[in-house]
C-alpha positions as CSV (number, residue, x, y, z in Angstrom):
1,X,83.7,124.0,92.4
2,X,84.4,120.9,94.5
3,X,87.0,121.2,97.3
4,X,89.7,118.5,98.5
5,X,91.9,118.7,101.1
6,X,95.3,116.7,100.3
7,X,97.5,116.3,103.4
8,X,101.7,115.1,103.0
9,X,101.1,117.3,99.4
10,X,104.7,118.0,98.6
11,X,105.7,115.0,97.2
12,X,104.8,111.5,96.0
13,X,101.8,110.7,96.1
14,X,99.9,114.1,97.8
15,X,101.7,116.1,94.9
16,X,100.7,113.9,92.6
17,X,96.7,114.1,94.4
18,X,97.3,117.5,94.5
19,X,98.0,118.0,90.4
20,X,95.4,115.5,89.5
21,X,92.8,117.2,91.3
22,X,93.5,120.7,89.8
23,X,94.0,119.4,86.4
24,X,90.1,118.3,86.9
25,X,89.4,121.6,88.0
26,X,88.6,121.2,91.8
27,X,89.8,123.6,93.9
28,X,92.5,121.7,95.7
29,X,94.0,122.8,99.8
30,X,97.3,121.2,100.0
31,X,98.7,121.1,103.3
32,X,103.0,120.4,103.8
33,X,104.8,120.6,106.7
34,X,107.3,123.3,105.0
35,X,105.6,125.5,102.5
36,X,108.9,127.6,102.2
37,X,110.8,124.4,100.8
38,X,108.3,122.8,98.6
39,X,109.3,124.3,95.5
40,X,107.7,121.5,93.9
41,X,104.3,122.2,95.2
42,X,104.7,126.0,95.0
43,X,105.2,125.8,91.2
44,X,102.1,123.8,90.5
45,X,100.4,126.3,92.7
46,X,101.5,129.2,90.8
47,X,100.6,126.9,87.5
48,X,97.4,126.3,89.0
49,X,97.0,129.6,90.9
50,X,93.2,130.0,91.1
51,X,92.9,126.2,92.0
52,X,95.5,125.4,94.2
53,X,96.2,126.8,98.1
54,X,99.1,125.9,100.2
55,X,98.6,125.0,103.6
56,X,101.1,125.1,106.4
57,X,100.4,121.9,108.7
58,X,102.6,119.2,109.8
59,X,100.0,116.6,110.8
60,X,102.1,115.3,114.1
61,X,101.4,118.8,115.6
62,X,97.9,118.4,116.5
63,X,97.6,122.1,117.8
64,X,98.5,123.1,114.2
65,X,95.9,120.8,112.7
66,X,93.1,123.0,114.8
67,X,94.2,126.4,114.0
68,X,94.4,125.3,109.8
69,X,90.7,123.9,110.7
70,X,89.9,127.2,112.2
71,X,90.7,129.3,109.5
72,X,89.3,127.1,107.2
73,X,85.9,127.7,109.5
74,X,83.0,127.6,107.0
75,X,84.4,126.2,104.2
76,X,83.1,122.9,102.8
77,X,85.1,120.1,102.1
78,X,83.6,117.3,99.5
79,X,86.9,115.2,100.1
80,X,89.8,114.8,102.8
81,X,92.6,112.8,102.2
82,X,94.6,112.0,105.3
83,X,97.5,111.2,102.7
84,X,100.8,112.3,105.2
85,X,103.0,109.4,106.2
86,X,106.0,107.8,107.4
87,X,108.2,104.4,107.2
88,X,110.4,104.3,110.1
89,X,111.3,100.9,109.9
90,X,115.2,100.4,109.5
91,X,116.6,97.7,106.6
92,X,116.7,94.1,108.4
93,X,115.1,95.2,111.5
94,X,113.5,92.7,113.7
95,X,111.7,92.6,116.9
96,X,114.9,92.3,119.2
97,X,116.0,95.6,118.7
98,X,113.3,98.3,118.2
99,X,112.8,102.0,118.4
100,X,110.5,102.5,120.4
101,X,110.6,106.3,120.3
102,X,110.4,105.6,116.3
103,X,107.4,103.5,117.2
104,X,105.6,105.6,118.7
105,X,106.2,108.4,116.4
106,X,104.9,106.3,113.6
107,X,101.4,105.6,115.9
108,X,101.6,109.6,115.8
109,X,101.8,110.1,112.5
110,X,100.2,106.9,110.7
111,X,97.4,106.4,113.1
112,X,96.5,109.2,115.5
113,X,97.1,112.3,113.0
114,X,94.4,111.0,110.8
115,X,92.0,110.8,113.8
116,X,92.8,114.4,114.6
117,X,92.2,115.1,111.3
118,X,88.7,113.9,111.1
119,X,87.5,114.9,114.2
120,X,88.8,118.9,113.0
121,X,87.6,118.5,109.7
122,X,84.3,116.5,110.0
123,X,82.2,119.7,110.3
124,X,83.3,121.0,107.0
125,X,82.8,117.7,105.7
126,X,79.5,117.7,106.2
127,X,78.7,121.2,104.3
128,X,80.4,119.5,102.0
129,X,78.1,117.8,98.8
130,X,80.7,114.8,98.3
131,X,81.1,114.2,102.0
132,X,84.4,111.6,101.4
133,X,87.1,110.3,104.3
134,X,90.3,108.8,102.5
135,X,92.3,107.1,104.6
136,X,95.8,105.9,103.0
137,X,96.9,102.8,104.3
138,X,99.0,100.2,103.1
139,X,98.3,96.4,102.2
140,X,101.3,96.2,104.9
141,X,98.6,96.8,107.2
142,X,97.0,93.9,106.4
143,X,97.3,91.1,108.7
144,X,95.8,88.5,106.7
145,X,98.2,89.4,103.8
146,X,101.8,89.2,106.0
147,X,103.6,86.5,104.6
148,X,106.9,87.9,105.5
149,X,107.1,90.0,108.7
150,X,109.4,92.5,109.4
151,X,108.4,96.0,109.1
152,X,106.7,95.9,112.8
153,X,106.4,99.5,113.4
154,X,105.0,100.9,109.9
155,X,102.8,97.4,109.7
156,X,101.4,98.0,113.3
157,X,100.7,101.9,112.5
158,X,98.5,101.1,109.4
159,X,96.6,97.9,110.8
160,X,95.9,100.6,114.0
161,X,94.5,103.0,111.2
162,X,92.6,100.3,109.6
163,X,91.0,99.3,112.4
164,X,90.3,102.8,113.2
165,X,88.9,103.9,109.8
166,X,86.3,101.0,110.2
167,X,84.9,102.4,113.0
168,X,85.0,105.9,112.0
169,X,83.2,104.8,109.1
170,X,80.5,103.2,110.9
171,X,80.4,106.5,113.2
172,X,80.4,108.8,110.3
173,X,77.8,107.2,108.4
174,X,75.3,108.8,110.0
175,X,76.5,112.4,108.9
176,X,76.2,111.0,105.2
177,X,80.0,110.9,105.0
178,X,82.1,107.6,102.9
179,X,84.9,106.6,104.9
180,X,87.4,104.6,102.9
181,X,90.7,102.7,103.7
182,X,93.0,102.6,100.2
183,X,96.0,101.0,99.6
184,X,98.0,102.9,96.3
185,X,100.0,100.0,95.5
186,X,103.5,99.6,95.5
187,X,104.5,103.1,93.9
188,X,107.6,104.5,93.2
189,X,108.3,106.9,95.3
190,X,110.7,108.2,97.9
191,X,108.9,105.8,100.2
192,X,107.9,103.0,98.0
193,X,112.1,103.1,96.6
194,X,113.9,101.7,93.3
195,X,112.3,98.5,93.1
196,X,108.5,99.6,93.0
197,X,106.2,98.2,90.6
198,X,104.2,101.5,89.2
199,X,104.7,105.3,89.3
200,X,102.9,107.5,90.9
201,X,100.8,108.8,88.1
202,X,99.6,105.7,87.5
203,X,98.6,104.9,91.6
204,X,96.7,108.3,91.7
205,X,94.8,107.8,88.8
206,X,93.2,104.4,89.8
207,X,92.8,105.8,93.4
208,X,90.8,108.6,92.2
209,X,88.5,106.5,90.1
210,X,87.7,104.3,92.9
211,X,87.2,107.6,95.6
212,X,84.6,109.1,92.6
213,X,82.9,105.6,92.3
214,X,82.8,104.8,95.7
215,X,79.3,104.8,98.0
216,X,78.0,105.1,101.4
217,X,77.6,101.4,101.0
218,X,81.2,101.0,100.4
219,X,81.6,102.8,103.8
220,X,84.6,100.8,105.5
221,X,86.5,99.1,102.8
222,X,90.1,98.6,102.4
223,X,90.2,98.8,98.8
224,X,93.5,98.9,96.5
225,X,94.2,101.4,93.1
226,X,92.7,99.0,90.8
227,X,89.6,98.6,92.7
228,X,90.2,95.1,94.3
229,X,89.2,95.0,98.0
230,X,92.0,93.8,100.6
231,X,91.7,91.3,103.5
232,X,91.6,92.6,106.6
């Protein structure tokens, strides 16, 4: 049985990883910052109860990210999916008057946890058969793709996690592990809002296909739902 472990899994889009995953029979390790008040993930893990393990781990707390990797010593991982995130950009905020304490924590969060994450979890990746490093990103971390500005501290988080994921993937290669950048699309979510152009099911879905096709060769890709790659 194939194992995937699914960070930010109470909601959105790590739920909807999580449920996908067990529907197709892997085993899945679902980590949430508050285990105790995700009654959403707690009842597809009791649905799911031979597939499905909740994890507590808030990915900003690095010291929390070594002990889950520690008592996870041993087991093999085929797929991580650094999926946690945060938008901490206010409406109408510009450059004149930014958090920087919000900025920061977004670098935290968006860019550094999923560093933390590898470098904790690279050694069960590699007793892993799969051997697969999801990054989730955002085409807002695209720099080549900004048309419209704005949005400086979650934009600057995922272009540092971009850039980052390339060279991870070049890094990792050698181990036989597929590092990916994907971008899930505008999905409608707490995050993604109202106004978002497809659901969450739908996002998931098209991500998983291109995680199950992807290569080594396709090592370091920034690659959306449907499979088209993204400008840097």
């Amino acid at each position: 049985m194939p194992n995937v472990l699914i960070t930010g899994a109470s909601r959105g889009l790590g739920l909807e990883f999580t449920k996908q995953y067990a529907q197709a029979g892997w085993h899945v390790l679902a980590g949430c910052r508050n285990p105790e008040n995700a009654e959403d993930l707690l009842q597809l893990a009791t649905h799911f109860k031979d597939l499905i393990s909740v994890h507590k781990l808030n990915v900003g707390n690095f010291h929390q990210i070594d002990e889950l990797a520690a008592s996870l010593d041993n087991q093999p991982l085929d797929i991580l999916i650094n999926n946690a995130g945060i938008y901490p950009d206010s409406p109408n905020q510009n450059f004149s008057d930014a958090d920087y304490d919000a900025w920061l924590e977004s670098f935290r969060i968006n860019s550094l946890a999923p560093v933390k994450m590898a470098q904790a979890f690279t050694p069960h990746l590699k007793q892993g058969r799969i051997k697969k490093l999801i990054n989730m990103t955002s085409k807002m971390g695209s720099i080549a793709d900004n048309t419209s500005g704005g949005s400086y501290l979650y934009r600057s988080s995922k272009a540092a996690l971009n850039a980052i994921s390339k060279s991870l993937s070049i890094e990792l290669a050698k181990d036989g592990i597929t590092t990916l950048v994907l971008h899930p699309g505008w999905v409608l979510t707490d995050m993604g809002g109202p106004n978002a152009l497809i659901n969450a099911e739908q996002s998931v879905s098209g991500l998983r296909q291109v995680i199950d096709r992807a290569t080594l060769a396709d090592a370091g890709k920034f690659i959306a739902y449907d499979g088209q790659e993204i400008p840097w």
